[in-house]
Structure formats: structure tokens, C-alpha cells
LUMMARVO-446867 format. One line per field, with one value per residue: residue number from 1; z, y negated, x of N, C-alpha, C in turn. Coordinates in nm, 2 decimals, m for minus. Atoms other than C-alpha are relative to their C-alpha. Layout:
<rs>
k = (NUM | ...)
n_zz = (Z | ...)
n_yy = (Y | ...)
n_xx = (X | ...)
ca_zz = (Z | ...)
ca_yy = (Y | ...)
ca_xx = (X | ...)
c_zz = (Z | ...)
c_yy = (Y | ...)
c_xx = (X | ...)
</rs>
This chain:
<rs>
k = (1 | 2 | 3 | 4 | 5 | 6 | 7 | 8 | 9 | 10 | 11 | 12 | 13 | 14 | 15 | 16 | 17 | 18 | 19 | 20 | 21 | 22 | 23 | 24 | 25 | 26 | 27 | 28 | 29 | 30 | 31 | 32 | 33 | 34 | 35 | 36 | 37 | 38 | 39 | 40 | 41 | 42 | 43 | 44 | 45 | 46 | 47 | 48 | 49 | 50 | 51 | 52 | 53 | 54 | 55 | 56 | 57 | 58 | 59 | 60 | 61 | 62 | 63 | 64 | 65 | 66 | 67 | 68 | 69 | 70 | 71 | 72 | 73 | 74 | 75 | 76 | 77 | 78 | 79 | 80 | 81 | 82 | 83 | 84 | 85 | 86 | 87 | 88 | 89 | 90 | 91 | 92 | 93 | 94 | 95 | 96 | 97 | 98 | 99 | 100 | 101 | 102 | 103 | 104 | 105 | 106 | 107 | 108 | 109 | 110 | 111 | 112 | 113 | 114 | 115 | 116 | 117 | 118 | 119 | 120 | 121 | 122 | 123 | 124 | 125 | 126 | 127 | 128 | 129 | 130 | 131 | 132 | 133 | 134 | 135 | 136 | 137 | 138 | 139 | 140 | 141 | 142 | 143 | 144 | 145 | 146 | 147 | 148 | 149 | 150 | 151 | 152 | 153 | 154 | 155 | 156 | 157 | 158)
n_zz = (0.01 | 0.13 | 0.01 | m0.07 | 0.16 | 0.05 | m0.09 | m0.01 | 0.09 | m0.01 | m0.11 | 0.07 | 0.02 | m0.07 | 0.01 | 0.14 | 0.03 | m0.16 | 0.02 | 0.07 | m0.06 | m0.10 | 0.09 | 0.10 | m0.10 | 0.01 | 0.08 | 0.04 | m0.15 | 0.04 | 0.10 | m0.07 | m0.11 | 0.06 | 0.09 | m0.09 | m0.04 | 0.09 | 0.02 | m0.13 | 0.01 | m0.04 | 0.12 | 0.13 | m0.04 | 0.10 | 0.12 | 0.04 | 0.08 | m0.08 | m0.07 | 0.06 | 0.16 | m0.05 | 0.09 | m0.03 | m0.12 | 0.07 | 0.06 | m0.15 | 0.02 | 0.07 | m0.07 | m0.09 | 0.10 | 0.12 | m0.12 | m0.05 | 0.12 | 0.02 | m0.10 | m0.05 | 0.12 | m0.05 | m0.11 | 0.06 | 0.03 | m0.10 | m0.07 | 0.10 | 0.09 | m0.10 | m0.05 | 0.05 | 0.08 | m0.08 | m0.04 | 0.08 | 0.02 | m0.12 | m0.11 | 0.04 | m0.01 | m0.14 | 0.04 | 0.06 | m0.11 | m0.13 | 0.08 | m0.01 | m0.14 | m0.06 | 0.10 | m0.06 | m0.15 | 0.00 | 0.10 | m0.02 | 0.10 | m0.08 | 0.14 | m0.06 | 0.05 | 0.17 | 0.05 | m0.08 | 0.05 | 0.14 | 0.01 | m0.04 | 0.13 | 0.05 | m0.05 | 0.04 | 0.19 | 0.08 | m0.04 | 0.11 | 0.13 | m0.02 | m0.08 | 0.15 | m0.01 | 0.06 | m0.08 | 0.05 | m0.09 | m0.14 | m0.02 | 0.00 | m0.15 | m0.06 | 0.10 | m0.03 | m0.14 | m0.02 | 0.08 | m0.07 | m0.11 | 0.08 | m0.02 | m0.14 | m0.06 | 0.04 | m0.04 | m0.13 | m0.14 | m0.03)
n_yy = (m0.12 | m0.05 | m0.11 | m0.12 | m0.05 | 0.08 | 0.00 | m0.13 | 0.03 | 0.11 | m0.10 | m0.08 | 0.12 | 0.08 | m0.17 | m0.06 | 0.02 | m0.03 | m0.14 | 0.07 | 0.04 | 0.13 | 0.14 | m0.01 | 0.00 | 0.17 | 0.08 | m0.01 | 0.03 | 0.18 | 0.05 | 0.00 | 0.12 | 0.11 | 0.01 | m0.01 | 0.12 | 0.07 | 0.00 | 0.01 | 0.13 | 0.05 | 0.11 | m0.08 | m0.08 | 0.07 | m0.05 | m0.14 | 0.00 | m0.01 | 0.13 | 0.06 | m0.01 | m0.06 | m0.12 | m0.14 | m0.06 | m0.14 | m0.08 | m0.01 | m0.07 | 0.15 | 0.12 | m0.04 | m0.04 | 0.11 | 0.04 | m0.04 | 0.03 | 0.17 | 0.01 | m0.05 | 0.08 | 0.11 | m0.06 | m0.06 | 0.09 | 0.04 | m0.12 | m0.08 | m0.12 | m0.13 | m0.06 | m0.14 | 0.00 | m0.01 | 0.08 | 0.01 | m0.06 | m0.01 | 0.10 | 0.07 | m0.09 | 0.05 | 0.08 | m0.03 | m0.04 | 0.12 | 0.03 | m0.09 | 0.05 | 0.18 | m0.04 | m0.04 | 0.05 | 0.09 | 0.00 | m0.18 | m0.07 | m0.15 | m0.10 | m0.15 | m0.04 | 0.02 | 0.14 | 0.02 | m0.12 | 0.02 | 0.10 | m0.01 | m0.08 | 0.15 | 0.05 | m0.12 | m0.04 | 0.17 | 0.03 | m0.07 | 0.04 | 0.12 | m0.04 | m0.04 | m0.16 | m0.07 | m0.14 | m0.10 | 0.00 | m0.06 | m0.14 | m0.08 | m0.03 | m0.08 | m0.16 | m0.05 | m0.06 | m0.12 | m0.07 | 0.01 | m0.04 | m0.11 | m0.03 | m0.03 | m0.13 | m0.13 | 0.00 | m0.08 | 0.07 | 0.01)
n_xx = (m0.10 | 0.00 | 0.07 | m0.06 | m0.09 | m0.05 | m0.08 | m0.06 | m0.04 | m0.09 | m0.13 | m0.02 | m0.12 | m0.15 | m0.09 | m0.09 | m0.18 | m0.08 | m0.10 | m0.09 | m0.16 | 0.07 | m0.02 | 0.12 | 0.16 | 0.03 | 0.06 | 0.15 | 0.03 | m0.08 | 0.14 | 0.15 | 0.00 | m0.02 | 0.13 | 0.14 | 0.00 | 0.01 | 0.15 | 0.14 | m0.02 | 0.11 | 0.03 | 0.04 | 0.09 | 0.14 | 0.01 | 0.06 | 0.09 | 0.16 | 0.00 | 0.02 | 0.05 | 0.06 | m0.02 | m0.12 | 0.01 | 0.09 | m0.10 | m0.06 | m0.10 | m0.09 | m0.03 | m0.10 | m0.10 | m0.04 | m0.03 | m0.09 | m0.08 | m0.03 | m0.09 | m0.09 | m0.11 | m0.03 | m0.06 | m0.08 | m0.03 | m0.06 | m0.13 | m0.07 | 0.02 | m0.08 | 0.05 | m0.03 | 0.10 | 0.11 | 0.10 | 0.08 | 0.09 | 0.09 | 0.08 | 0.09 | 0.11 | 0.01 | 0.07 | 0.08 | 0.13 | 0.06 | 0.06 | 0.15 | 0.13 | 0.05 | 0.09 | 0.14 | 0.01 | 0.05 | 0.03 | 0.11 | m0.04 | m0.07 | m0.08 | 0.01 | m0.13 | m0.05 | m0.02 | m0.13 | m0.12 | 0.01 | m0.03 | m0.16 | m0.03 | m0.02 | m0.13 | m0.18 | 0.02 | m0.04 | m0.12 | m0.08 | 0.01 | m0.10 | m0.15 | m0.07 | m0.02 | 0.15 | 0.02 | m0.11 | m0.11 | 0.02 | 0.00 | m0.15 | m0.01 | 0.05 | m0.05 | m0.12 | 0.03 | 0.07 | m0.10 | m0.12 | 0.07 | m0.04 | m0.16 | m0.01 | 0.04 | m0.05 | m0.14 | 0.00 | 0.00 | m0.17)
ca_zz = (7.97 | 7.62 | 7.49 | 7.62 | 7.20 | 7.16 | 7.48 | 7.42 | 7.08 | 7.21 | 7.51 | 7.22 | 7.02 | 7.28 | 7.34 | 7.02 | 7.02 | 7.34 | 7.19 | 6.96 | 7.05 | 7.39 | 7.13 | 6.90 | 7.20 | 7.32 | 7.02 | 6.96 | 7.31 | 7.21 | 6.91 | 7.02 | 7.32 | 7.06 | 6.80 | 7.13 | 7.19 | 6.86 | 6.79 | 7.13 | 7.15 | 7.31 | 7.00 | 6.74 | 6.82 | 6.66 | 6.33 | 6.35 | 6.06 | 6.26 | 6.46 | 6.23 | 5.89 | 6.01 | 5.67 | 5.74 | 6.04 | 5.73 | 5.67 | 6.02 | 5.90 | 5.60 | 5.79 | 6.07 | 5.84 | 5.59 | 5.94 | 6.13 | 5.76 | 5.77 | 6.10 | 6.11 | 5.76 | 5.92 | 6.23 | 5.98 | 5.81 | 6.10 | 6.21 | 5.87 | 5.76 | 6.07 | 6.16 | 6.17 | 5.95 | 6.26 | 6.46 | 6.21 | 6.16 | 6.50 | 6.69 | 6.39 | 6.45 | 6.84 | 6.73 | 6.53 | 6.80 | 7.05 | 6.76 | 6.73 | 7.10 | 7.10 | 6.79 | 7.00 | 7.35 | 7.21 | 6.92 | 6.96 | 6.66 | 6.74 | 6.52 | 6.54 | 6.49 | 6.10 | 6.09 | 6.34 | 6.12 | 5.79 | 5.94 | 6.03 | 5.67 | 5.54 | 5.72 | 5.65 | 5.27 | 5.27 | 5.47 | 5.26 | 4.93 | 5.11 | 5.24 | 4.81 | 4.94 | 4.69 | 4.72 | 4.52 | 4.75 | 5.05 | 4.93 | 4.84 | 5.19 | 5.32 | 5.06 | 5.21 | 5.56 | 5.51 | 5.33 | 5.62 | 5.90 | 5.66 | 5.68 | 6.04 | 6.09 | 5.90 | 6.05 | 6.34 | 6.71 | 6.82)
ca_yy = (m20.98 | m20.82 | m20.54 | m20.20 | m20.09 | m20.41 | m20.37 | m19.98 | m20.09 | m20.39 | m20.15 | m19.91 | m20.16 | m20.28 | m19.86 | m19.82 | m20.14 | m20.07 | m19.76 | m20.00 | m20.18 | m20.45 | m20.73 | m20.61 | m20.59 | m20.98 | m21.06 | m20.91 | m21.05 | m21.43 | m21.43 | m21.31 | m21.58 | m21.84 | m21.74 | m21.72 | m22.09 | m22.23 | m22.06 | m22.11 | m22.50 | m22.68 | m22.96 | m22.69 | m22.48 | m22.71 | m22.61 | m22.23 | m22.17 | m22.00 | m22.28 | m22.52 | m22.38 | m22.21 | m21.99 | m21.79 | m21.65 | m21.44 | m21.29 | m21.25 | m21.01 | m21.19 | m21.47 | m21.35 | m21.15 | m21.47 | m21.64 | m21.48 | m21.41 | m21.77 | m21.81 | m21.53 | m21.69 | m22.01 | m21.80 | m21.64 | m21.96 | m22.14 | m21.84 | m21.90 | m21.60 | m21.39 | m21.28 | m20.87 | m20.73 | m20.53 | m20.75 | m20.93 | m20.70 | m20.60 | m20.90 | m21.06 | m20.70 | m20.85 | m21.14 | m21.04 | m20.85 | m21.19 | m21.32 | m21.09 | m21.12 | m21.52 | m21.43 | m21.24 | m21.37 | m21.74 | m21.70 | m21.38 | m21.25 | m20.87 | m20.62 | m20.24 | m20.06 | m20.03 | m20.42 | m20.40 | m20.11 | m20.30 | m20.63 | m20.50 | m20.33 | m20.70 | m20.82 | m20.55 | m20.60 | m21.02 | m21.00 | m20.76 | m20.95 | m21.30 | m21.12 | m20.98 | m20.60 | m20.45 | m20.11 | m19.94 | m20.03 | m19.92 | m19.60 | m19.54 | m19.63 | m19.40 | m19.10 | m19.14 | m19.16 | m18.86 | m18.68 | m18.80 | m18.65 | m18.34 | m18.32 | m18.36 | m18.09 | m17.85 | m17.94 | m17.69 | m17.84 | m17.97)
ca_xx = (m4.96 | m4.88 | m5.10 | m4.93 | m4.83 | m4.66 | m4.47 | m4.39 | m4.28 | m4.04 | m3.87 | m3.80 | m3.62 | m3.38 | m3.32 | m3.21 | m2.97 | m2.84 | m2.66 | m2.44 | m2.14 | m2.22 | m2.12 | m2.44 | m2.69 | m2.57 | m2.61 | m2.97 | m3.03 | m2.86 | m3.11 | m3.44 | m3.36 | m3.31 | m3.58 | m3.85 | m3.71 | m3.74 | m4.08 | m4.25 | m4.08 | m4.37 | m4.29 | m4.28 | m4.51 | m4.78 | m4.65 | m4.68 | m4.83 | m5.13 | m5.15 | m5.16 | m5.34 | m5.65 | m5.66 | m5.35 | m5.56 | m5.75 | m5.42 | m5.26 | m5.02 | m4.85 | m4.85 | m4.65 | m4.41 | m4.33 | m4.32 | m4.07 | m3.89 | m3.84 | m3.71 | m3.45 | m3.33 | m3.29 | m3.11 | m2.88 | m2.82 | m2.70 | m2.47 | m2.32 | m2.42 | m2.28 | m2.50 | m2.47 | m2.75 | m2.88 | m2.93 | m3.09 | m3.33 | m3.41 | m3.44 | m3.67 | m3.90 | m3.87 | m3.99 | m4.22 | m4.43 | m4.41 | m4.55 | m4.85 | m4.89 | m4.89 | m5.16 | m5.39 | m5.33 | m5.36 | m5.55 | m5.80 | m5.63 | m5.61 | m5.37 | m5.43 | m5.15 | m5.19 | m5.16 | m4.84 | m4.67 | m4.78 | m4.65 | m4.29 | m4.29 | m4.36 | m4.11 | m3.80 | m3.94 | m3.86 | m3.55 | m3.43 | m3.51 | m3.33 | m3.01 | m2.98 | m3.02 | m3.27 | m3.42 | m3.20 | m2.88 | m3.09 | m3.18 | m2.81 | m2.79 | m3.01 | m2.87 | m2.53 | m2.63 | m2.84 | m2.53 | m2.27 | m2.54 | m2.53 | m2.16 | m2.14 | m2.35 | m2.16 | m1.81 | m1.72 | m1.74 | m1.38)
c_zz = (m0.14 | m0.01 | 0.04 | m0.18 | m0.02 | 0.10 | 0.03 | m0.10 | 0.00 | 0.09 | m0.13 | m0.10 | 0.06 | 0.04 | m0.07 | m0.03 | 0.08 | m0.06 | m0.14 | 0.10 | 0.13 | m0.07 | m0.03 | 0.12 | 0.06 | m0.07 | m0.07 | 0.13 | m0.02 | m0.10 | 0.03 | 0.12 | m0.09 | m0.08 | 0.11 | m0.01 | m0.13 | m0.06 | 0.13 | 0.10 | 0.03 | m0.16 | m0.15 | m0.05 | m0.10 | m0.12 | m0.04 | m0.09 | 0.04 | 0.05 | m0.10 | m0.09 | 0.05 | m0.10 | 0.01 | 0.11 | m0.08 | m0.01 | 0.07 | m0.05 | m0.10 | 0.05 | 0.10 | m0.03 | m0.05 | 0.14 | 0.06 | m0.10 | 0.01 | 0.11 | 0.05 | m0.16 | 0.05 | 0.10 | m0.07 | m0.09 | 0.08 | 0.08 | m0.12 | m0.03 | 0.08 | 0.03 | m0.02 | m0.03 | 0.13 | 0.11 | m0.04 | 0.00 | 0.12 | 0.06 | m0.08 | 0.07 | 0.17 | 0.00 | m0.04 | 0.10 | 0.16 | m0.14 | m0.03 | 0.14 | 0.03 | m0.10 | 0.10 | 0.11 | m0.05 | m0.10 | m0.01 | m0.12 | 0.05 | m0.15 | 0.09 | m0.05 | m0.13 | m0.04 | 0.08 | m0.15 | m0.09 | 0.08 | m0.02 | m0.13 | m0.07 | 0.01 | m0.01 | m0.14 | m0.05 | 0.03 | m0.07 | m0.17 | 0.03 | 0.03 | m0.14 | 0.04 | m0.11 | 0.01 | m0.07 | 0.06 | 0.16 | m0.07 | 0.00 | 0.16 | 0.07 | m0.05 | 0.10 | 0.11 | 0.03 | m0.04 | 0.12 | 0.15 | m0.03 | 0.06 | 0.16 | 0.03 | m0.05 | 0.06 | 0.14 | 0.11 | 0.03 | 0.13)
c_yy = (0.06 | 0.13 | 0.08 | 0.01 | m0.10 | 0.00 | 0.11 | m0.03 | m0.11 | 0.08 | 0.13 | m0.03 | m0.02 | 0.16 | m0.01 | m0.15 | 0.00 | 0.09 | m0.08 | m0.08 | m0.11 | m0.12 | m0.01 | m0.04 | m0.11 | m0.05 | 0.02 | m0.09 | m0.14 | m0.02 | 0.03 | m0.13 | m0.11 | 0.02 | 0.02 | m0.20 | m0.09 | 0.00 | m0.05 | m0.17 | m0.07 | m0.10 | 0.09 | 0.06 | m0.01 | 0.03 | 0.14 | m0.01 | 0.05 | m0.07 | m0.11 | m0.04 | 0.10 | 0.11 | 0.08 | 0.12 | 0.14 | 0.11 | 0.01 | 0.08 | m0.04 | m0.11 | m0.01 | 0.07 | m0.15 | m0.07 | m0.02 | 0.04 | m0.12 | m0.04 | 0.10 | m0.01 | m0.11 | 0.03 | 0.02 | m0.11 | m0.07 | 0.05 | m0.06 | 0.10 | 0.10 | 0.07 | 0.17 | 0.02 | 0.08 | m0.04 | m0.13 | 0.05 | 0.05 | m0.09 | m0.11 | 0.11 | m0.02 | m0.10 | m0.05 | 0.06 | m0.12 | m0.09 | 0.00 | m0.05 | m0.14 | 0.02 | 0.06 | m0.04 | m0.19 | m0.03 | 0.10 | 0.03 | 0.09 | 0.05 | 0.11 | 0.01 | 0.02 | m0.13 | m0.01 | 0.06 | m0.06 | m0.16 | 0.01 | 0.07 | m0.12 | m0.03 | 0.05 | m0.07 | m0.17 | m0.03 | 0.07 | m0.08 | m0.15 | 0.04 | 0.09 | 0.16 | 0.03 | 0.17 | 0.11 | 0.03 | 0.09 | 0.15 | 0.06 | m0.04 | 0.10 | 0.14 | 0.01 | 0.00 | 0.14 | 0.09 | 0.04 | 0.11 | 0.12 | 0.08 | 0.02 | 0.10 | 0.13 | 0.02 | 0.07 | m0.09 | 0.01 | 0.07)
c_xx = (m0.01 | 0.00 | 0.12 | 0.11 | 0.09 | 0.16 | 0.09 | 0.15 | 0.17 | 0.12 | 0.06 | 0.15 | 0.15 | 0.02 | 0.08 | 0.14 | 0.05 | 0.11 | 0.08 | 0.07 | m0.08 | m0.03 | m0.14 | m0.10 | 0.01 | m0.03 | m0.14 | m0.04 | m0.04 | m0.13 | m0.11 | m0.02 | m0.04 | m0.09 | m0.13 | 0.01 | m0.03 | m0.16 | m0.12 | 0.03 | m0.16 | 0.00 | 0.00 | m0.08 | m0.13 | 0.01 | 0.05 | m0.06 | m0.18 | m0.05 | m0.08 | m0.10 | m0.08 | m0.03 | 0.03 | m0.05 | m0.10 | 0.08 | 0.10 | 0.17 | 0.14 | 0.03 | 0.10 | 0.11 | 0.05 | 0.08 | 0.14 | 0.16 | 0.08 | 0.06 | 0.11 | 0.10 | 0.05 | 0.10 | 0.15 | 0.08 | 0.09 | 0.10 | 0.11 | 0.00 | 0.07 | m0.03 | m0.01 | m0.14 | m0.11 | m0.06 | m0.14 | m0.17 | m0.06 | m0.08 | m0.12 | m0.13 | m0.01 | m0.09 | m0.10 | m0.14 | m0.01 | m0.04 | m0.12 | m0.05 | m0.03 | m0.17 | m0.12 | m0.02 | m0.06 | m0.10 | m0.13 | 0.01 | 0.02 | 0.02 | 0.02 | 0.15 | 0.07 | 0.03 | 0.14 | 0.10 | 0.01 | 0.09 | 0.14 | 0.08 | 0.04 | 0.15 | 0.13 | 0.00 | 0.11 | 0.13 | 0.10 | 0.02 | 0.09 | 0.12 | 0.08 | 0.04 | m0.14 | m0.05 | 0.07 | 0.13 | m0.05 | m0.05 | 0.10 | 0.06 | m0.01 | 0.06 | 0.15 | m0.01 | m0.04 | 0.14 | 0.11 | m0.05 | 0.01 | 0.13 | 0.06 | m0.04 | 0.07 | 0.15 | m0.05 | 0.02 | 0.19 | 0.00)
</rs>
């Protein structure tokens, strides 16, 4: 069964894309299905990099970031590039915690919650640097989101 944090953390997730369009939440749904099957592939399996390369298990966290990086490029590739960016990003940070728990359940790798929070940091950081967003675009993301939440709040109720 997968630790309780990993599992709070996963139902949390599929909250938050629930409340986007039905399309978005099939299609976080469709890819986490398909990145569990590709990663947990009885014939692939074997080349997890954990698996495999008994080193990586110094460095659990990087490992499972670059990891999962690498298979939600590969995801995104094979969409042709359709993939919408949040599901992207979600269903790899889905991914990413059945990741951790194959890690500690098959593996007795355990990750506290600073190795979870630091993994999923990883992981935003590389998908972000393969998909050619750098942190200057996402902060002007974040400035104009904060601005527009602003502005809503000052407009009178209809």
C-alpha cells in the first residue's frame, strides 16, 4: 500500500485537475495510465534507472526527477507536442510519486517529505527547461496571473 503522504499528495492532484475542463482530467487520467504502463512494463521495468544502476540509489531524488523528466518528454513527443502543458505537468508530479512509492516499496528507498518536495521541484525545473519555458517567462506568468486575480477582486459582483 503507498505511504499515507504520497497518497494524500496524489488525491490532491487529481482535485485540483478535476476543476479544469473534462477533456484536461481524461487527458491527465489517459497519461498517467500510459506513463504507469510504460514505466511499470514488466519488460521495461528492468531498465529503471534504479533498477538497473545501483548508484542512482545514492541520489534517489535526482534520479526519479531526470527519470520521470524523460518519460513525460517522450509522452509529449509522441502526442506531437499536444500535449497541454498542465497536464503535462501534473500527471508527470503523479508519476513521479508512483515512482517514489515503487522506490520504497520495492527498493527500501524511503523519501521524507523534504526529498518528495525537493523531487517535484526537480522535476518542474527540467520540464520546464525541455518545453523552452525559462524562469523569466514563468514569472511573467505568475506576475500576470497575480495582477488578473488582483483585478477580479476589485471588479464589483454582477
Amino acid at each position: 500500500m503507498m505511504n499515507p503522504t504520497l497518497q494524500r499528495i496524489e488525491q490532491a492532484l487529481d482535485e485540483k485537475v478535476k476543476q479544469h475542463t473534462p477533456d484536461t482530467y481524461q487527458d491527465f487520467k489517459n497519461a498517467v495510465l500510459a506513463g504507469d504502463k510504460i514505466m511499470f512494463d514488466k519488460n521495461a521495468n528492468k531498465n529503471l534507472e534504479l533498477v538497473k544502476n545501483p548508484e542512482s540509489r545514492k541520489d534517489p531524488v535526482n534520479t526519479v526527477a531526470k527519470g520521470i523528466a524523460g518519460l513525460m518528454w517522450l509522452m509529449y513527443q509522441q502526442s506531437k507536442q499536444s500535449m497541454d502543458l498542465a497536464v503535462i505537468i501534473q500527471a508527470g508530479y503523479v508519476l513521479m510519486l508512483h515512482a517514489i512509492d515503487f522506490a520504497e516499496r520495492g527498493l527500501g528507498i524511503t523519501f521524507d517529505n523534504t526529498m518528495i518536495e525537493k523531487c517535484g521541484q526537480t522535476l518542474a525545473y527540467i520540464l520546464m527547461q525541455r518545453l523552452g519555458i525559462d524562469e523569466n517567462q514563468l514569472a511573467e506568468a505568475i506576475r500576470q496571473g497575480q495582477a488578473e486575480v488582483q483585478q477580479s477582486k476589485q471588479q464589483p459582483p454582477q
